[in-house]
C-alpha positions in Angstrom: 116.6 87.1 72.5 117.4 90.4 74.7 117.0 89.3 78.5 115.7 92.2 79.4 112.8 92.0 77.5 111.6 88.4 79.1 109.1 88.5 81.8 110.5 87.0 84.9 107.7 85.1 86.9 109.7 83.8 89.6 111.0 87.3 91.0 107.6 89.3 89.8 106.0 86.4 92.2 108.5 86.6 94.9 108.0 90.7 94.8 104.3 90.2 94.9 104.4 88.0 98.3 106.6 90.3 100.0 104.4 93.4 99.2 100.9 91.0 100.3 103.3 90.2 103.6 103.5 94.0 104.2 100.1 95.1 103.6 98.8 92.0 105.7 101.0 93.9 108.5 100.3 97.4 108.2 96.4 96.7 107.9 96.2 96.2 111.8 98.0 99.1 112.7 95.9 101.3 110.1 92.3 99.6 111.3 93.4 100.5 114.9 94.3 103.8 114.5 91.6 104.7 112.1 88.7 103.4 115.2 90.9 105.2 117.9 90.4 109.0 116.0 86.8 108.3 115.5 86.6 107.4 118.9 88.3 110.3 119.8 86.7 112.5 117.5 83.3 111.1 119.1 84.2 112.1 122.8 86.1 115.2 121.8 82.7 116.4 120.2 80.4 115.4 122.9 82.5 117.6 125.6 81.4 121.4 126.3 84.9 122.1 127.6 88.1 123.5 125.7 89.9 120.0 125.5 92.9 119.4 123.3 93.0 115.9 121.0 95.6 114.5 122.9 94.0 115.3 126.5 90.8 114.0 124.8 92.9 110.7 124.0 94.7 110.2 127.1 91.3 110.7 128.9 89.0 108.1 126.9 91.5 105.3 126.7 90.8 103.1 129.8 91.0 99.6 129.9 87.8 98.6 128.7 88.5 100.9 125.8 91.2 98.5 125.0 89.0 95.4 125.1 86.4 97.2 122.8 88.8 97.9 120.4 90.7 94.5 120.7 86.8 92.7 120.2 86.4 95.5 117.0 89.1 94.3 115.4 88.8 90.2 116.5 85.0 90.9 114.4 
């Protein structure tokens, strides 16, 4: 029988828990900066002054911003 043509479940498993490993670490990182350009989408809407994404950013992200978005993601 041709080896190439048998399945092998060992490394198909192995490559399957390293890909699960990955996503489990970028899915933080993706939830936090998904909420933190609404959030800044939200402000940078709401102001009547010429104000540039990042100065709308740097502005909005106090410490209590932090919390809110640490207890977002916590839920």
């Amino acid at each position: 029988m041709n080896n190439k043509s048998q399945f092998n479940f060992y490394a198909q498993h192995e490559s399957n828990h390293r890909r699960t490993r990955l996503i489990n670490c970028l899915l933080p990182v993706v939830l936090l900066i998904v909420f933190l350009v609404i959030y800044c989408f939200f402000v940078w809407g709401n102001t009547d002054d010429e104000v540039t994404f990042g100065q709308a950013f740097m502005t909005t992200m106090t410490p209590g911003m932090f919390k809110f978005f640490a207890f977002v993601f916590v839920v």
